[in-house]
C-alpha positions as CSV (number, residue, x, y, z in Angstrom):
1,X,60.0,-22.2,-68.1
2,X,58.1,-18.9,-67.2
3,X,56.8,-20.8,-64.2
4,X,57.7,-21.6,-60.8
5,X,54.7,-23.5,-60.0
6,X,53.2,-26.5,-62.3
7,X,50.4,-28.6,-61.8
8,X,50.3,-32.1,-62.9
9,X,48.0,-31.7,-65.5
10,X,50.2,-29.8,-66.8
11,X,52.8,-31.6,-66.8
12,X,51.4,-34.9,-68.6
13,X,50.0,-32.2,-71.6
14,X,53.9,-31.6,-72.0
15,X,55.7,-34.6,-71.0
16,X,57.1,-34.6,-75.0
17,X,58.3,-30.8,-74.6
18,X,62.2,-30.9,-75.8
19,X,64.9,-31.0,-73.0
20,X,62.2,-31.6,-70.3
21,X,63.8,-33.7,-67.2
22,X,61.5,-34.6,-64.6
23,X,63.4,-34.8,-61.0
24,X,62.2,-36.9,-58.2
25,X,63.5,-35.3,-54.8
26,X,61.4,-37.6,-52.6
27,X,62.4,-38.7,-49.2
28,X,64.0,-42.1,-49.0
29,X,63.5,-42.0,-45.5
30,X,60.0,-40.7,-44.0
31,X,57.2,-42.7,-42.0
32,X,54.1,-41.2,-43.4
33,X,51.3,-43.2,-44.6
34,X,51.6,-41.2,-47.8
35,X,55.4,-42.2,-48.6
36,X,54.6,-46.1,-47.5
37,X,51.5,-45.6,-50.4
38,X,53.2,-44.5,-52.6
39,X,57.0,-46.6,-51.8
40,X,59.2,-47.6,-54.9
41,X,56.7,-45.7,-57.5
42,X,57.8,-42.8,-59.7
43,X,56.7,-40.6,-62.6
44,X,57.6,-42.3,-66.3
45,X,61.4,-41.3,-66.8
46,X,61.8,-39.7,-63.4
47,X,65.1,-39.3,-62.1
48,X,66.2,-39.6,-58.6
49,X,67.6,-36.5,-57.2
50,X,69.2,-37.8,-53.8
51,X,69.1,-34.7,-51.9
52,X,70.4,-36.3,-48.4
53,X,73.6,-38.2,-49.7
54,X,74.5,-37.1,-53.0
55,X,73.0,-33.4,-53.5
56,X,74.4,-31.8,-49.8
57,X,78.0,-30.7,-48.2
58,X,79.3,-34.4,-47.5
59,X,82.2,-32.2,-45.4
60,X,79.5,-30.4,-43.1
61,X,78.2,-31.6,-40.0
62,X,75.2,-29.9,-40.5
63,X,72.3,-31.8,-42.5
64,X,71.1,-30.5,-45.6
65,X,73.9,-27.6,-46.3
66,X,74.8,-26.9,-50.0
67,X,77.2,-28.5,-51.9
68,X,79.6,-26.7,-53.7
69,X,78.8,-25.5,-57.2
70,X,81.4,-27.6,-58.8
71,X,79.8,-31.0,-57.0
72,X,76.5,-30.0,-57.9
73,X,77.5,-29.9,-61.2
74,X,79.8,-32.8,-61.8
75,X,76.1,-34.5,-60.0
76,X,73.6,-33.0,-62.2
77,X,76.2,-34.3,-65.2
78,X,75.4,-37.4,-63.8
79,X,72.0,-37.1,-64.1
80,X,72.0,-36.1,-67.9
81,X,71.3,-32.4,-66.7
82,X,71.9,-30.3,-69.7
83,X,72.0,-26.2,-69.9
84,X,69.1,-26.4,-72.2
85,X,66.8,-28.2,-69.5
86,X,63.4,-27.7,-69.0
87,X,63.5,-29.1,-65.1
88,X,60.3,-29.6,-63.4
89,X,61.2,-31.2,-59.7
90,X,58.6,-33.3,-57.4
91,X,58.5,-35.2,-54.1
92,X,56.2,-38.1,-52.7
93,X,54.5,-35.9,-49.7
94,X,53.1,-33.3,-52.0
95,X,55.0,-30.1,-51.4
96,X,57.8,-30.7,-48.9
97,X,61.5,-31.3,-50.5
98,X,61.0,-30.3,-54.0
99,X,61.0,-26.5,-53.2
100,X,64.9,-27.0,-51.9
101,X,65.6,-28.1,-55.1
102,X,63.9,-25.4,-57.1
103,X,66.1,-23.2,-55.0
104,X,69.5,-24.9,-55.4
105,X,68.9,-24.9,-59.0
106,X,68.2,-21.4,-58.8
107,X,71.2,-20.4,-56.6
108,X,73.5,-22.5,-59.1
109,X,72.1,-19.9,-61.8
110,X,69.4,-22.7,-63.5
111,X,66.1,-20.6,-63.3
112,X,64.4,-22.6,-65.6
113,X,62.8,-25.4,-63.3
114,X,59.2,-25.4,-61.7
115,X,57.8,-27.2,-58.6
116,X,55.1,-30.0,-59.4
117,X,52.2,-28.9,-57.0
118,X,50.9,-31.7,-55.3
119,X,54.0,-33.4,-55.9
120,X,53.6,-37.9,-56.6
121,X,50.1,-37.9,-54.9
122,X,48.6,-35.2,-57.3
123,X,50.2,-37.3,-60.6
124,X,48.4,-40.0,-59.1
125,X,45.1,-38.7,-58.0
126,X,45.2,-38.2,-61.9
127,X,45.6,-41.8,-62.8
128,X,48.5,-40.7,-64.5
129,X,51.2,-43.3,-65.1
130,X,53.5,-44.5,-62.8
131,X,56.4,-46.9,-63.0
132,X,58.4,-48.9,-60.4
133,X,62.0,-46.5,-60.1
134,X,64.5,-47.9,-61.6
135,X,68.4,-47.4,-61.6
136,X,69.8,-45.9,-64.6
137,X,73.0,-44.4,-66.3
138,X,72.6,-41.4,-68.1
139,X,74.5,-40.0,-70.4
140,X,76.5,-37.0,-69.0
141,X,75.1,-33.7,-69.3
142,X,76.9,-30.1,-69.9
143,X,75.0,-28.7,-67.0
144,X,77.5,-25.5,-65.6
145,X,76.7,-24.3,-62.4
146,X,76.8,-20.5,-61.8
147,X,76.7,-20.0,-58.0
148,X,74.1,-16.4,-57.3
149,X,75.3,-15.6,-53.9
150,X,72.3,-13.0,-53.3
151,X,70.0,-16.1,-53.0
152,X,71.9,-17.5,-50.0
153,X,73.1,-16.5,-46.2
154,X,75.8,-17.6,-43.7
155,X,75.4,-17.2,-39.9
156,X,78.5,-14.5,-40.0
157,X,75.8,-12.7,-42.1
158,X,72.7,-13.3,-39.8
159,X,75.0,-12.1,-37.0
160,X,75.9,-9.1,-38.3
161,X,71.9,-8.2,-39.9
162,X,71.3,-8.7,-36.2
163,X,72.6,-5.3,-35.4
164,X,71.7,-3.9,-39.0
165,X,68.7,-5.2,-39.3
166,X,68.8,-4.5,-43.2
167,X,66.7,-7.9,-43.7
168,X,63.6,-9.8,-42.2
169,X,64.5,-13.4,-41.0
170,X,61.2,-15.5,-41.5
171,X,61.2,-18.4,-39.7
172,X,59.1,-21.8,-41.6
173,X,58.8,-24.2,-37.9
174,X,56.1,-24.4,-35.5
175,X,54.6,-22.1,-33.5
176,X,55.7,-24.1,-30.8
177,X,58.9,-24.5,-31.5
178,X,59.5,-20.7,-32.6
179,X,58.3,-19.3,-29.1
180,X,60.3,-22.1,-26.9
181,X,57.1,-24.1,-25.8
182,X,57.7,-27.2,-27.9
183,X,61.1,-29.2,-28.1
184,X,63.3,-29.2,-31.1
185,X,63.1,-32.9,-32.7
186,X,67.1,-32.6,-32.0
187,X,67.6,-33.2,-28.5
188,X,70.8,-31.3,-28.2
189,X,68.8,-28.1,-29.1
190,X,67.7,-25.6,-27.6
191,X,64.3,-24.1,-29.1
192,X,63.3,-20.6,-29.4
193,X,64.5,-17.6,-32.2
194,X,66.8,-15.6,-33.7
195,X,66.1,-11.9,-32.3
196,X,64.5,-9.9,-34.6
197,X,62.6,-12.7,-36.5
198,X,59.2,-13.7,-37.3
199,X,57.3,-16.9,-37.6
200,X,55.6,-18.0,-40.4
201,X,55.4,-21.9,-40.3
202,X,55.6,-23.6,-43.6
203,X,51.7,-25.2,-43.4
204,X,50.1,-21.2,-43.6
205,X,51.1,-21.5,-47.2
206,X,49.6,-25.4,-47.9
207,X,46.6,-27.2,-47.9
208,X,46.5,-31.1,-48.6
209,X,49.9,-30.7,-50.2
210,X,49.6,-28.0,-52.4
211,X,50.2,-24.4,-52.6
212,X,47.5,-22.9,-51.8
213,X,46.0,-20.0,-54.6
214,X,47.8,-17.0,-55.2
215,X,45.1,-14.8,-53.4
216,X,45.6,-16.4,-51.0
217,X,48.8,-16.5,-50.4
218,X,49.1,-12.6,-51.3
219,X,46.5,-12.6,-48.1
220,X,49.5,-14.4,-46.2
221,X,51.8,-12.4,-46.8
222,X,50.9,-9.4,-46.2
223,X,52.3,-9.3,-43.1
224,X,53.5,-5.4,-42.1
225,X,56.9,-6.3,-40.7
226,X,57.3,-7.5,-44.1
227,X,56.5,-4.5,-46.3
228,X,59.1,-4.4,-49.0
229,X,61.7,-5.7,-46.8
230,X,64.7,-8.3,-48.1
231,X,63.6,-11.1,-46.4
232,X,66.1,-14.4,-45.3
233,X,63.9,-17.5,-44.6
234,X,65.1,-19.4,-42.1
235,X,63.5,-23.0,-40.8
236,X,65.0,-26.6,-38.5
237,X,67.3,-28.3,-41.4
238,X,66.9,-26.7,-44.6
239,X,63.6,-27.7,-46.3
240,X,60.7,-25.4,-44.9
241,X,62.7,-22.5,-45.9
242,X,62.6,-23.2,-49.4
243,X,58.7,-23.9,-49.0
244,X,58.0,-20.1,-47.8
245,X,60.7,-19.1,-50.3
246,X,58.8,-20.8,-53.4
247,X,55.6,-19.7,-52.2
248,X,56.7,-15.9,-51.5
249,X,58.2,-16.1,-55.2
250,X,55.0,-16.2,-56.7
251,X,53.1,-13.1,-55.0
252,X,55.3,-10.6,-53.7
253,X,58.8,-8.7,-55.1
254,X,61.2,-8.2,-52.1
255,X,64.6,-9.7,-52.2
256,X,64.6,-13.4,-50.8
257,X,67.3,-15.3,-49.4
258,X,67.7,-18.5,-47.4
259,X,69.9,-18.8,-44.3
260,X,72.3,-22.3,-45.3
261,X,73.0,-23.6,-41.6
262,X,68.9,-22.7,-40.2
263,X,68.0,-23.2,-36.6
264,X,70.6,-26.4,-36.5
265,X,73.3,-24.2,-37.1
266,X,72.1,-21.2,-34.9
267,X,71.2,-23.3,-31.6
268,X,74.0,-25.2,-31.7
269,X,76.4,-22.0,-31.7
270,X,78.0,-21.0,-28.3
271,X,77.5,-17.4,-27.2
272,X,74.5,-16.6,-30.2
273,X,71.7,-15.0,-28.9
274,X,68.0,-17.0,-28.5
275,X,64.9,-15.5,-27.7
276,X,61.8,-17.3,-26.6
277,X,58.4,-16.2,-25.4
278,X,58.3,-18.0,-22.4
């Protein structure tokens, strides 16, 4: 799949393509208006990709962190995930979770998967069909997972660029939160930056749910700190990263990374430097 980005047109023209799987990586637990809509509906054949208690570290204390390669695998066997197939990943808010998948696919060395954009509202604003989700048992897939180590970052490794300062850390929260005017939605933390960093929250690059159009999002990110810099998005959990990751994939060439452990991780570390514009 040459593309990163698919819309749902799109997809319904080739819902008969060979080897096609169509992952649903929609929050089981959200309050929005949009998810209570849309509750207990999928796309035809979707299957459930259960990114908060099947497809993250069950050993970290940390939400969100990857698995490793070996569990993601024996989970996407699970799911009838081949090495032939054609993945195209949605979620039920639009664009919000399914860009964490794109990228754990593509860490685990599966680049050929695309984002629905729009997510379960576009397939619907469609009238395309829908079905009530079901529970099913695949049969197992031969899916190998080939872990790409250049697409990921530790803190040992944002500690040390902090010196370095080899690559950009991008940061996908608030405004607020970024500068140390607006609480974390964890209480425990503290909010504010890693040094060095700049903020680019997750909605500059969305409108309604969607992308918005490469133009632009090349107009975004031309940001000058950002040049042809390696650049490590960071965000709160783990999700808005991969947003600004996906959405930086489809106009601009520098090296791109995420940082597995974000601003949870960071805040929560004695001794780590914060910086706020208070």
């Amino acid at each position: 799949m040459k593309k990163s980005i698919v819309t749902a047109k799109w997809l319904h023209r080739n819902l008969k393509t060979p080897h096609l799987i169509i992952l649903d990586a929609s929050q089981t637990e959200n309050k929005s208006n949009l998810k209570t809509k849309l509750e207990g509906l999928q796309i035809k054949n979707a299957r459930f990709f259960d990114l908060k208690n099947t497809f993250s570290d069950k050993h970290s204390n940390l939400p969100n962190m990857l698995p490793l390669p070996k569990e993601f695998e024996k989970e996407c066997r699970k799911l009838g995930i081949n090495k032939s197939s054609k993945i195209v990943v949605y979620d039920n808010l639009g664009i919000y979770t399914s860009p964490r998948v794109w990228w754990m696919f593509k860490i685990m060395g599966h680049n050929n998967i695309a984002v629905l954009n729009g997510g379960l509202p576009a397939w619907k604003n469609e009238g395309f069909e829908l079905e009530h989700i079901q529970n099913k048992v695949y049969k197992s897939g031969d899916f190998e997972a080939i872990f790409n180590p250049n697409l990921v970052r530790n803190i040992d490794e944002i500690k040390s660029n902090l010196t370095k300062k080899n690559e950009l850390v991008v940061d996908a929260r608030s405004e607020g939160r970024f500068n140390g005017t607006t609480p974390e939605p964890r209480e425990s933390l503290k909010s504010g930056h890693i040094p060095n960093s700049i903020n680019l929250p997750y909605t500059t690059v969305l409108n309604n749910g969607k992308f918005k159009s490469k133009e632009k999002l090349t107009e975004i990110f031309k940001i000058p700190e950002i040049a042809n810099k390696p650049l490590i998005f960071t965000c709160g959990s783990g999700i808005t990263a991969c947003i600004l990751m996906l959405a930086s994939e489809m106009v601009i060439e520098n090296k791109k990374s995420v940082y597995d452990g974000f601003w949870t991780e960071w805040a929560a570390t004695k001794n780590l430097p914060i910086h706020t514009k208070i």
